[in-house]
C-alpha positions in Angstrom: 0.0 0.0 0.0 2.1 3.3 -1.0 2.4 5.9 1.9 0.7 8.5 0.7 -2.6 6.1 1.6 -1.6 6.3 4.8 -0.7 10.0 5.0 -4.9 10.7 3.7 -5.6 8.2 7.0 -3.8 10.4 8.9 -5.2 13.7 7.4 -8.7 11.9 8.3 -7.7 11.2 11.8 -8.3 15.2 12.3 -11.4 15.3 10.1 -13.0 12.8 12.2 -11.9 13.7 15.5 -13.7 17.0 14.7 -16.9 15.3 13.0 -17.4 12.5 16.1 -16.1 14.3 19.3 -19.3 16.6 19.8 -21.0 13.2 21.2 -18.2 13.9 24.4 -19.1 17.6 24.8 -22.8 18.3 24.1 -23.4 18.0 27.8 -20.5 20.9 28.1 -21.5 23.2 24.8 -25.5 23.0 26.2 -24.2 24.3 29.3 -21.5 27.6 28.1 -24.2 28.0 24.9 -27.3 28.2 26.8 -29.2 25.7 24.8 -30.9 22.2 25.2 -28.7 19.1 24.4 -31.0 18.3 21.2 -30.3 22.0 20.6 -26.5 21.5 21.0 -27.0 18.2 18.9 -27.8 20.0 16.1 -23.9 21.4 15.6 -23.5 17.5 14.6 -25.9 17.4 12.2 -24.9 20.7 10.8 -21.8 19.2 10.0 -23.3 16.3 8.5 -25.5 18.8 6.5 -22.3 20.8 5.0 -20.5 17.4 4.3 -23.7 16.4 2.1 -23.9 19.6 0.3 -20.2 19.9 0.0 -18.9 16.7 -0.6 -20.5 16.9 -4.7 -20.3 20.4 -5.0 -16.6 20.9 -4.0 -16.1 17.8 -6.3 -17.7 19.3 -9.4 -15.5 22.3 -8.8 -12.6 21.1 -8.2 -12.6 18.1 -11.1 -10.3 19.7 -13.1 -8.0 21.3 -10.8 -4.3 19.4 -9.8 -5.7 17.0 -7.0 -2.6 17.7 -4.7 -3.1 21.4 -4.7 -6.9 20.8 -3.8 -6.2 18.5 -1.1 -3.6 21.0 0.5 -6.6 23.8 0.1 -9.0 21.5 1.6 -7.1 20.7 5.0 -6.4 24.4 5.4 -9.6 25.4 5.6 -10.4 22.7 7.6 -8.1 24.3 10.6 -8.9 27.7 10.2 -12.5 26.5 11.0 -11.5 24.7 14.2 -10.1 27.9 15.4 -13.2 30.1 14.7 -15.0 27.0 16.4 -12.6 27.7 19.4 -13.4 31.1 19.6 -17.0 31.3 18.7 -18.8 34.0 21.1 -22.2 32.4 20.3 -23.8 29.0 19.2 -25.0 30.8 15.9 -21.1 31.6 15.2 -20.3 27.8 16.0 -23.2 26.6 13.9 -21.8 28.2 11.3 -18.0 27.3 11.8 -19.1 23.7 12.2 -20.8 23.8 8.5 -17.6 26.0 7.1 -15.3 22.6 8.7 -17.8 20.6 7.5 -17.5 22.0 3.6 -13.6 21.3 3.6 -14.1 17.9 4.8 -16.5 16.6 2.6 -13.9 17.9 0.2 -11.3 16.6 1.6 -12.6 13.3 1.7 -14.1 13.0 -1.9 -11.0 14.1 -3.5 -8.5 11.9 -1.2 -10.6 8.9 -1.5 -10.5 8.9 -5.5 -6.8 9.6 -4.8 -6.7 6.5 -3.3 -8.3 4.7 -5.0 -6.5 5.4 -8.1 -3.0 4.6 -6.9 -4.0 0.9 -5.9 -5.5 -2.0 -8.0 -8.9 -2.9 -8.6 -8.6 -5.5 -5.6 -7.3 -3.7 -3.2 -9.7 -0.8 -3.1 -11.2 -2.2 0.2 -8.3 -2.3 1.6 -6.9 1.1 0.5 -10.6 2.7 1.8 -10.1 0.8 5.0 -7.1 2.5 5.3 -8.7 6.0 5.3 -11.4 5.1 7.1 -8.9 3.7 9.6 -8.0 7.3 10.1 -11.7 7.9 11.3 -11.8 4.7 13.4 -8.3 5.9 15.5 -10.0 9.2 15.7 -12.6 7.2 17.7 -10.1 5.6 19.7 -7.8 8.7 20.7 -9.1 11.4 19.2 -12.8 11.2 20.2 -12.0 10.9 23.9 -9.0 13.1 23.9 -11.8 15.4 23.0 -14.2 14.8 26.0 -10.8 14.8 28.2 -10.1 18.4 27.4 -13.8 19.4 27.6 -14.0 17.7 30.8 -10.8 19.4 32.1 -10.0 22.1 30.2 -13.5 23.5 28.4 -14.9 22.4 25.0 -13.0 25.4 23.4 -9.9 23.2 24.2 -10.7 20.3 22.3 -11.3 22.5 18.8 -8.4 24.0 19.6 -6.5 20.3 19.6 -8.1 19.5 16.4 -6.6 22.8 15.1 -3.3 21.2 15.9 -3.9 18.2 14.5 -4.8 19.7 11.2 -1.5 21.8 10.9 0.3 18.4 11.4 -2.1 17.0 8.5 -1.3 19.5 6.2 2.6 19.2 6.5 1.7 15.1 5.8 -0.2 15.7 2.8 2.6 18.8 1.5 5.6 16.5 2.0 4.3 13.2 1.1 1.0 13.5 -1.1 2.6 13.3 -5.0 1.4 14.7 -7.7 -1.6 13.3 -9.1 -1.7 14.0 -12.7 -5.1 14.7 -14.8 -6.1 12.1 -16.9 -5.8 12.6 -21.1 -9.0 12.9 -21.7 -10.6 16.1 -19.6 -13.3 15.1 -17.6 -16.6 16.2 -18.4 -19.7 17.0 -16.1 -22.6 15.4 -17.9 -20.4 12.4 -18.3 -19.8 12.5 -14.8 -23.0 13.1 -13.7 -25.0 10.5 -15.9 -23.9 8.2 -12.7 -27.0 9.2 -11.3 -29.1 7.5 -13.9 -28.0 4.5 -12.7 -30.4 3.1 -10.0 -28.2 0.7 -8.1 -25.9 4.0 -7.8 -29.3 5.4 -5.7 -29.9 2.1 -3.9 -26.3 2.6 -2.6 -26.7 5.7 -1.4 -30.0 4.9 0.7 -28.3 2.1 1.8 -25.5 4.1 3.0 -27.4 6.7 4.7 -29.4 4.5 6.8 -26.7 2.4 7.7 -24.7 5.2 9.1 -27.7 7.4 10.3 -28.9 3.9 12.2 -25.7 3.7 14.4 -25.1 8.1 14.7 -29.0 8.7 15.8 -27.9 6.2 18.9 -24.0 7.4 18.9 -24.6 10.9 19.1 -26.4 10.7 22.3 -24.2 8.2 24.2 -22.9 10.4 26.5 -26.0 11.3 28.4 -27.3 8.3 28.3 -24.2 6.4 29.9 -24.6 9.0 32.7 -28.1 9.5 32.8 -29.6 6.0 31.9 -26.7 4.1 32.9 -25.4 6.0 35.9 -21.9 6.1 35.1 -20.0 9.0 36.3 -19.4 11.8 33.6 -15.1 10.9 34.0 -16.7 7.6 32.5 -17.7 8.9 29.3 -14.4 9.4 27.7 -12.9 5.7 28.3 -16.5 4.2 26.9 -16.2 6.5 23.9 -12.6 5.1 23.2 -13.7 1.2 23.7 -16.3 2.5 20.9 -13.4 3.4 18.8 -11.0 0.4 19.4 -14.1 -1.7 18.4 -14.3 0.8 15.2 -10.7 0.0 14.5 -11.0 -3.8 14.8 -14.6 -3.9 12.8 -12.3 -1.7 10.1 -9.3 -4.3 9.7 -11.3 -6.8 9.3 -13.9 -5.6 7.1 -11.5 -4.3 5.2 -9.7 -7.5 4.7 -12.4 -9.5 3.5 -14.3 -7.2 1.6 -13.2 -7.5 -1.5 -14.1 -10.4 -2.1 -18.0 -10.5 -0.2 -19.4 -7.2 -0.6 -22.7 -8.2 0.0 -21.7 -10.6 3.1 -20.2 -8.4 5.0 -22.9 -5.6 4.6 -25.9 -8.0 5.6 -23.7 -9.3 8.1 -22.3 -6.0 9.6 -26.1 -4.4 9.7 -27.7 -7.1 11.2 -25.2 -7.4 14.1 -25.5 -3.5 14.5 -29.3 -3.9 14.6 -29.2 -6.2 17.3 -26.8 -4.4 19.6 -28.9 -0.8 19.1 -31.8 -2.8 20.2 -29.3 -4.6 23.6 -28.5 -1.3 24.0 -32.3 0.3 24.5 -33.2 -2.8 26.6 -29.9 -2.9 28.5 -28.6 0.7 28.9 -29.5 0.6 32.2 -27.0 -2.0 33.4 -23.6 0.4 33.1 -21.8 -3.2 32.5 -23.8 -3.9 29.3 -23.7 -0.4 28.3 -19.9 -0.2 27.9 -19.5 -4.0 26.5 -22.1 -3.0 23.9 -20.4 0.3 23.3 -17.4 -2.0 21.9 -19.6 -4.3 19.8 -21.4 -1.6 18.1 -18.4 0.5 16.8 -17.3 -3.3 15.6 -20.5 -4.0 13.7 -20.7 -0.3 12.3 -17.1 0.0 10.9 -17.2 -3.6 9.9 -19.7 -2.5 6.7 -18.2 0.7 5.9 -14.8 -0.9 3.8 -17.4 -2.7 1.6 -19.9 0.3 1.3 -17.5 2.1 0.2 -16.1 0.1 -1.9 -19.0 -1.1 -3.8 -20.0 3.0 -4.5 -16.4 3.0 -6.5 -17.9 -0.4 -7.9 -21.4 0.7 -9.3 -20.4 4.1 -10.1 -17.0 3.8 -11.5 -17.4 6.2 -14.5 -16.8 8.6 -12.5 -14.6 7.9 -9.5 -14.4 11.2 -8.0 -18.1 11.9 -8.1 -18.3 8.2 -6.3 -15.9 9.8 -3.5 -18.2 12.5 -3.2 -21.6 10.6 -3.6 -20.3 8.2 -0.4 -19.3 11.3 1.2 -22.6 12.6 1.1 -24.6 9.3 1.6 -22.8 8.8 5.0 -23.5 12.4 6.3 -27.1 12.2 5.0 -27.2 9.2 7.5 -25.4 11.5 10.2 -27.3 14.1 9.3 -31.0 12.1 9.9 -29.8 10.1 12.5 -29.1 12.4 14.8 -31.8 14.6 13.9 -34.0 11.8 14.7 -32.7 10.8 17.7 -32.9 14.5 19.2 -36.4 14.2 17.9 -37.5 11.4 20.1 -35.6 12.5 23.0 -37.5 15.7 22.6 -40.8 13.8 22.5 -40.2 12.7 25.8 -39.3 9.2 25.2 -36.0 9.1 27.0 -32.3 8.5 26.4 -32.9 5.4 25.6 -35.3 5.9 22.8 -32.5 7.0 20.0 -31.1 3.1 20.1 -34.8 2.3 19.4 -35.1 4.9 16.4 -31.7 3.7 15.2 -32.7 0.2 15.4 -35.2 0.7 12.9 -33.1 2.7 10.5 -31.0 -0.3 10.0 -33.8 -2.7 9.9 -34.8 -0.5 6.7 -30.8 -0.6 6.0 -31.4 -4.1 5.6 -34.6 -4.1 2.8 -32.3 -1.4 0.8 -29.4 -4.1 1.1 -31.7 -7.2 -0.7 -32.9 -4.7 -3.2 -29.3 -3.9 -4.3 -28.5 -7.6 -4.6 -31.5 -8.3 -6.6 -30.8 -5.7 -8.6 -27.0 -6.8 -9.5 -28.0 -10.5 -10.1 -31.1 -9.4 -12.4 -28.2 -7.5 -14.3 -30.5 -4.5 -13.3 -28.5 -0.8 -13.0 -24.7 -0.3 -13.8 -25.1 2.4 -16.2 -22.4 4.3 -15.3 -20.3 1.2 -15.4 -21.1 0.7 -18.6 -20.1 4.4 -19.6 -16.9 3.6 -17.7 -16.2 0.7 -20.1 -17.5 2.6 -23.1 -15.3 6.1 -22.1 -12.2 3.7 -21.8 -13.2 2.3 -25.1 -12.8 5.4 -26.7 -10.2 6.5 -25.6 -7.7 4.3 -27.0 -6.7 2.0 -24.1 -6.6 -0.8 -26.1 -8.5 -3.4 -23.1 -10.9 -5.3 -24.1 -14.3 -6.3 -21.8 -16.6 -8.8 -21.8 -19.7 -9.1 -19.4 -19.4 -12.0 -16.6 -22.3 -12.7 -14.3 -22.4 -8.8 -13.6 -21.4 -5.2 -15.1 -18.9 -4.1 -16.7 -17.1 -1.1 -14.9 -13.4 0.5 -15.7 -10.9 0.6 -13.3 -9.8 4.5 -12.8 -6.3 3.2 -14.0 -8.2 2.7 -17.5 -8.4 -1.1 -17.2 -11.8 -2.7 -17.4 -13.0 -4.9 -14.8 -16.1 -6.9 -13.9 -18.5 -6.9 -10.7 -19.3 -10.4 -10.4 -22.3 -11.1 -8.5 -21.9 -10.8 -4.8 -19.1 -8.4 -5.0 -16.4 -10.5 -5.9 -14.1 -8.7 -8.5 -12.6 -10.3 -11.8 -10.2 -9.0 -13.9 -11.1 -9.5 -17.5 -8.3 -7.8 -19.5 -8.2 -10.9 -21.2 -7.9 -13.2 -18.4 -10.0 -16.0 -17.7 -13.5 -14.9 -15.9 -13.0 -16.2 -11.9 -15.6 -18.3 -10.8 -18.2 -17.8 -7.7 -16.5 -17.1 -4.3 -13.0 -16.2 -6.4 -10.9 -13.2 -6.3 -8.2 -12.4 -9.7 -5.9 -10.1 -8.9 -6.0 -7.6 -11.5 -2.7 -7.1 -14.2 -0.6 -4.4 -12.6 0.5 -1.8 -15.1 
């Protein structure tokens, strides 16, 4: 895997420390704000908002620009809006700093994760998106409770200022060790980009996205009252249960990583399910402290577990255009961390308790679920893939002399220019004149 994957995992540790540690220090932001905790969990979904919004329109404008150059843009705005988070004099200025942040993330993220992708081979995209999303899952393990450390000790103006750090460090990374990306030949163009969303498995992906992640965040975001208020754990508490909640996110990553490229489909169904049983443990067991933090672990596991494949299977269905794929995963995730804490606020508000958001989560991922059959349907009917076949068809024409030939799924080009197959279940060919692999097989793609 080449370093400069690792150096976007460590840009994304600072992105998600800032995006996740607001579930430490709504109690503490209520409190110096003057507003409700549902109030104070709106600064979460805010960010979730500007990462929808931004994540497509940041990488429309930015398509043809030198990817290094945008990525070094990206993670300085970033920081400068973790310092006008520090110093925000009111919650309207921080609502708006959060969306600013929010705006260079989503960025940030669409563009690194076609970056990725595009330096590694067709079967290791899993593996390189693990690595990112590693970033996020050791942001839940250090970064996330750092956070509730400082706004326990130090005020919740200390933790923004941390991630300000962190984000200076992030940039040097990605100036240093980030190299340059160059353009491909043939410019690309917006309405070929955009006819992705023709495509209806590319919609069934992002539905199945968004209520995966909005399932586990509508519970997440309101953990830390409810370990102290439902499960009657000292506030000191909240911190260590936040970082078992990222050491299971780190574990459910490497492992879901590792075997996701070769069973898309098993390790979604199998991820979701597991996180749909342990959001409903944890609204019939919050109030045993004991089962609270044990379940903690298991649902950062189950939750991080999927996201390697969902991620990877957006690059799959939608590979015509692999920076709008960044961008459209981007924005399905915060749509789900957008709703999902939106909704839990909302039951909390109607006076259903703490515990009520694990019960409102529960049934996002139950619908999670439905969305996940449809998509497999779909693929083995043969149904969808029309931007893969404008992937195969754009490589085609341009002269990359690789053939393609359909094998028990669509045809989709690599963002290398080779063309590759999505055989049912997610299990990845390569058909550059190989010979097709069968059920349950993985063929590592030529390398150039």
């Amino acid at each position: 895997m080449p370093i400069a994957v690792y150096t976007l995992g460590v840009a994304v540790f600072a992105l998600g420390t800032s995006e996740f540690m607001l579930s430490g220090l709504l109690p503490e932001i209520a409190r110096d704000m003057d507003v409700t905790i549902p109030q104070a969990g709106l600064l979460i979904s805010a960010f979730a908002i500007g990462m929808v919004v931004g994540a497509p329109l940041l990488a429309v404008a930015t398509l043809r620009l030198p990817r290094r150059t945008t990525l070094i843009t990206l993670i300085s705005v970033f920081g400068l809006g973790q310092i006008a988070g520090a110093i925000a004099p009111s919650y309207e200025i921080l609502f708006a700093s959060r969306v600013i942040s929010a705006l260079a993330c989503a960025g940030f993220w669409a563009v690194g994760a076609a970056v990725a992708i595009a330096m590694v081979d067709l079967g290791q995209r899993a593996r390189a998106m693990a690595v990112m999303i590693g970033g996020l899952s050791v942001a839940n393990v250090l970064g996330v409770p750092a956070g509730a450390f400082l706004g326990e000790h130090l005020g919740w103006r200390s933790a923004f200022w941390a991630v300000a750090l962190s984000s200076a460090i992030a940039l040097v990374g990605v100036v240093l060790l980030i190299p340059r990306i160059p353009l491909p030949e043939r410019k690309p163009r917006l309405r070929r980009e955009l006819a992705i969303y023709r495509d209806r498995a590319v919609w069934l992906q992002i539905a199945l996205i968004a209520l995966a992640a909005g399932g586990v965040f509508c519970a997440f975001s309101y953990l830390a009252p409810l370990l102290t208020d439902v499960a009657g754990l000292d506030s000191g508490w909240v911190p260590w249960v936040l970082g078992l909640f990222g050491v299971g996110a780190l574990i459910g990553t490497a492992v879901g990583g590792r075997i996701a490229d070769a069973r898309l489909f098993g390790v979604t169904f199998s991820g979701i399910a597991a996180s749909t049983v342990f959001l409903g443990a944890f609204a019939l067991l919050a109030g045993s402290a004991a089962a609270a933090v044990v379940l903690a672990f298991l649902l950062g596991f189950s939750a991080f577990y999927t996201a390697p494949a969902l991620n990877a299977r957006m690059f799959n269905v939608a590979g015509a255009a692999p920076t709008l794929a960044g961008a459209t995963t981007t924005a399905a995730f915060n749509l789900g961390n957008t709703g999902g804490p939106w909704l839990g606020g909302a039951v909390i508000d109607a006076g259903f308790g703490f515990r009520s958001p694990a019960w409102a989560g529960a049934a996002m991922t139950v619908a999670a679920l439905g969305v996940a059959y449809a998509a497999l349907r779909v693929q083995r009917a043969g149904g969808g893939g029309a931007g893969m076949t404008a992937s195969a068809s754009a490589s085609a024409s341009a002269g990359t002399g690789t053939g393609s030939r359909r094998v028990a799924g669509n045809v989709t080009a690599d963002v290398t220019g080779g063309v590759t197959a999505d055989v049912s279940g997610g299990v990845i060919a390569d058909v550059t004149g190989s010979t097709a692999a069968g059920p349950g097989k993985t063929v590592e793609p030529s390398r150039p």
